[in-house]
C-alpha angles and dihedrals in degrees: 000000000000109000118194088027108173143165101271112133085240089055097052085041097061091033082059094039093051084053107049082039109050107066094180083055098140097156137017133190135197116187106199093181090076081243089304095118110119086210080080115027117068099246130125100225134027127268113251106245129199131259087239088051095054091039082056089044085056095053102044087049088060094036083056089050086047113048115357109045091065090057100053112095118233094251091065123085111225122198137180125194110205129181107275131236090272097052093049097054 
């Protein structure tokens, strides 16, 4: 899992080295709400995050689309966690 995962050129850059590299990769995360989900912390309601946090989560959703979905073989698992619906509005 990658937590914090944005849309900075170096990010993409390791994300795409640990996938041409590892080859027992059979799931990767990417965890876009800097750990902040409440899916995975044990929390009853969600953080509060920025404007600026969900803009960069934007973004890393689309630099994932972009650059990093057609490298990933078909054996791995990739999954995104994205800020959900209560944390947006």
């Amino acid at each position: 899992m990658i937590t914090s995962f944005c849309s900075a050129k170096s990010m993409i850059a390791l994300t795409i080295y640990i996938i041409n590299k590892t080859k027992s990769l059979e799931c990767l995360t990417l965890d876009i709400t800097r750990g902040h989900d409440r899916r995975f912390v044990k929390v009853d309601r969600c953080l509060q995050l920025s404007k600026d946090v969900l803009v960069e989560a934007e973004k890393a959703v689309d630099a994932i689309r972009i650059y990093v979905e057609g490298r990933v073989p078909p054996p791995v698992d990739l999954k995104v966690i994205e800020p959900c619906s209560k944390c947006i509005y």
